[in-house]
C-alpha positions in Angstrom: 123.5 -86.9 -60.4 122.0 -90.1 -61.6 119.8 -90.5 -64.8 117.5 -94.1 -64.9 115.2 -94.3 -67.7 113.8 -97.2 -69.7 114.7 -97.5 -73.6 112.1 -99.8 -75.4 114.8 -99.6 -78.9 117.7 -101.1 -77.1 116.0 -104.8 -75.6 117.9 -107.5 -76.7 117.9 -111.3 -75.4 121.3 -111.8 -73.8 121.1 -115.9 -74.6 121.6 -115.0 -78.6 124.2 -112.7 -77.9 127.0 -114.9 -75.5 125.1 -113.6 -72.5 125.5 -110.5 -72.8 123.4 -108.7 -69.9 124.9 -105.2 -70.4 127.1 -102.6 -72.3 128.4 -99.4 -72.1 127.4 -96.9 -74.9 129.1 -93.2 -75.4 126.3 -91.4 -74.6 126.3 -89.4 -77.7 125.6 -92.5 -79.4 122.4 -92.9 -77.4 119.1 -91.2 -76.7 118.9 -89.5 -73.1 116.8 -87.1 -71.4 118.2 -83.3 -71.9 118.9 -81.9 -68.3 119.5 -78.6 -67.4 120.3 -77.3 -63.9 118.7 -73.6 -63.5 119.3 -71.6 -60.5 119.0 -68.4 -59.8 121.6 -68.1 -57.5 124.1 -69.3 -59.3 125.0 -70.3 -63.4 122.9 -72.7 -65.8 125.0 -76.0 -66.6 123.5 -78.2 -69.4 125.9 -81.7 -70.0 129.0 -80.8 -71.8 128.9 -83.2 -75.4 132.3 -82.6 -74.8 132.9 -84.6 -72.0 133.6 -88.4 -72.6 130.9 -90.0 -70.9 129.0 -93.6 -71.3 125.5 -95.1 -70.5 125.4 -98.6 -69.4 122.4 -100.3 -71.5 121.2 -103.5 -70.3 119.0 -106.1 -72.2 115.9 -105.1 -71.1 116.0 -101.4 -71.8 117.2 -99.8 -68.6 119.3 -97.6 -69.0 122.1 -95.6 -66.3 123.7 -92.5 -67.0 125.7 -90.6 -64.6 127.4 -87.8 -65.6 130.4 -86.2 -64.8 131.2 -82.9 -63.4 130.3 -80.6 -60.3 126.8 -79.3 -59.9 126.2 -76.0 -58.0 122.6 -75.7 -57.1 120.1 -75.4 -54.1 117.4 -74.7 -53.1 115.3 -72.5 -50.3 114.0 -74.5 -47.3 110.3 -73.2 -46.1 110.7 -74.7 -43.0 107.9 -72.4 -40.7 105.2 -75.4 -40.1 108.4 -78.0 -39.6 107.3 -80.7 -39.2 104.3 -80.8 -40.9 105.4 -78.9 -43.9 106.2 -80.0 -47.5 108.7 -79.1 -50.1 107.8 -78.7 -53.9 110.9 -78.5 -56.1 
């Protein structure tokens, strides 16, 4: 799973701090989007704050978070018009 988002609070100018482009942040430390996998075939599985996991910041706000662990979840296929139909979450 792979989390991109953009933080406005962490922009910095990598020239007035020794070029500096990006660093890696626990991600406790850090805001990030709450996820939680539901499916009703299987269990719920929200990120562990236990797990020792970082988010690469870079100077102008991006931020990457991919955490760790194995995620069990799926989804049902409507395929009956294939291929002209279209899948919604």
């Amino acid at each position: 799973m792979e989390l991109i988002w953009r933080d406005e609070h962490l922009v910095w100018d990598p020239a007035k701090y020794g070029h500096i482009y990006s660093v890696s942040l626990p991600y406790t430390h850090v805001w990030y989007p709450k996820v939680r996998l539901a499916n009703p075939y299987s269990s719920s599985l929200a990120i562990d704050s236990n797990d020792p996991m970082d988010v690469r910041a870079t100077s102008s706000g991006d931020m990457y978070f991919y955490p760790a662990g194995i995620f069990d979840f799926n989804c049902e296929v409507k395929a009956s018009q294939f291929p002209f139909d279209e899948q919604v979450r």
